[in-house]
N, C-alpha and C positions, 0 to 999 in steps of 0.2 A: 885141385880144382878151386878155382876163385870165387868165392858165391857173391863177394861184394862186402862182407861185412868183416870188422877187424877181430869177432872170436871166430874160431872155429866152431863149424857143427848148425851157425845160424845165416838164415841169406835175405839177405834184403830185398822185399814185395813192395811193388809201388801199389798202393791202394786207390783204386777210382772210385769216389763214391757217388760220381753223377750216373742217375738214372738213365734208361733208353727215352724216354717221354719227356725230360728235361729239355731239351732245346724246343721240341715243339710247343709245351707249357709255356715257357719262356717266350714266343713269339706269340703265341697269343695273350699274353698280357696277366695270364692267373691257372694256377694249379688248379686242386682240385680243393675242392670245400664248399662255404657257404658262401654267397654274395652278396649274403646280408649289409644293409650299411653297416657302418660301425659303430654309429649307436646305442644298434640295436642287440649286436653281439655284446656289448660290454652289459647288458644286462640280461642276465640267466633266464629271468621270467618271461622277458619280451621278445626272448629269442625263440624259447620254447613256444610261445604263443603265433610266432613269425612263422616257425617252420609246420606246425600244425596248418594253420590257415594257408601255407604253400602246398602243402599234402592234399589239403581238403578241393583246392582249384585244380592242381592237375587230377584228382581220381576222381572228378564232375567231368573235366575233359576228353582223359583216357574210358570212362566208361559211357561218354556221348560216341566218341568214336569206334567203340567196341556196338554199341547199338544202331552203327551208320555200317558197318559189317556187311550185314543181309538184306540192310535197307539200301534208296539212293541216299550217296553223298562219300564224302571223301574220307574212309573209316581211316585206312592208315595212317595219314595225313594228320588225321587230329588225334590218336595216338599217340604218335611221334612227339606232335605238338604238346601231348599232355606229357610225356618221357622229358621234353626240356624244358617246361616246367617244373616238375620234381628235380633236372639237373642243376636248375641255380641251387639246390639248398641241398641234395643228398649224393653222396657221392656212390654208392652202387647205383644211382640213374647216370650220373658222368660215365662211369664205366659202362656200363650198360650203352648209352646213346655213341660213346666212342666207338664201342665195338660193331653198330652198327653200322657205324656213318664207312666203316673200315670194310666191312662186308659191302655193303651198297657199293663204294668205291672200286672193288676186287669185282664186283658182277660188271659194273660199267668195263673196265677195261677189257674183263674178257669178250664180253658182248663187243667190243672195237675193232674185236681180232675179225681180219678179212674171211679166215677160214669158217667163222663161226659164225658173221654175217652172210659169207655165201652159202652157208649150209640153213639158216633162218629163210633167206631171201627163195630158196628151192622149197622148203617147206610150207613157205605159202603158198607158192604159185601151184605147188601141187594139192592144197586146199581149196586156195579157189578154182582150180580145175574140176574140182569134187565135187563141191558148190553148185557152180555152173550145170555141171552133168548133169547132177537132180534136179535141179530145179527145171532143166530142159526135158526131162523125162517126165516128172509132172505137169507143167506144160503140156507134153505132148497126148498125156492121158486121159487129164480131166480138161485141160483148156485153162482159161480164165477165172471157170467158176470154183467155188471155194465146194469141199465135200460133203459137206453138211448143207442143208436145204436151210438157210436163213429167211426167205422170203414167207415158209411154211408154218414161222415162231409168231 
């Protein structure tokens, strides 16, 4: 058998050492790390001090957004926004906001599937069918007025 190599017993592995996430890194212009200037990075103190006060904006951000939750306003949103935040300078937030953006993107496409639109589009109409019903039923029982005697307070 020829394995490719001139002793016997050993065979020649082409080695690939580029990553799955390499080309896409590469078109966006930066791996994964800080995006600190460079400045800032060549000095230990000022980098420490850089990525503290990046921690400190996005956990004000992520935990306004986490308090917009159960209130009005847009909580995921500024989570998010506080997670790419923390992405310029920490990289389990890169990992982290990749693996979402990758998830979201997997929900979109399946949400695209005809199958799974027409089964959405049935599910509503069979809500508001629902909807409808009651709300024609009370209607039909009380009327207009509301159940409780407001006039009476």
């Amino acid at each position: 058998m020829n394995t490719g190599s001139d002793e016997s017993g050993k065979a020649v592995v082409a080695v690939d050492r580029s990553k799955p996430g390499d080309a896409a890194e590469e078109q966006q212009g930066q791996g994964l790390g800080s995006r600190a200037p460079e400045f800032v990075k060549a000095r230990r103190v000022l980098h420490l001090s850089w990525q503290v006060g990046v921690f400190v904006i996005g956990l004000a951000v992520v935990g306004a957004g986490i308090v917009m939750l159960p209130l009005p306003g847009p909580g995921w949103v500024v989570i998010f926004g506080g997670m790419a935040i923390w992405a310029t300078e920490f990289v389990w937030a890169q990992l982290v906001l990749r693996w979402t953006k990758r998830k979201v993107t997997e929900a979109a496409q399946r949400a695209l599937d005809p199958r799974v639109r027409r089964r959405n589009i049935t599910l509503t109409a069979i809500g508001l069918v629902i909807i409808a019903v009651l709300m024609g039923v009370y209607l039909w029982k009380f009327g207009f007025e509301m159940p409780w005697k407001i006039k009476d307070q």
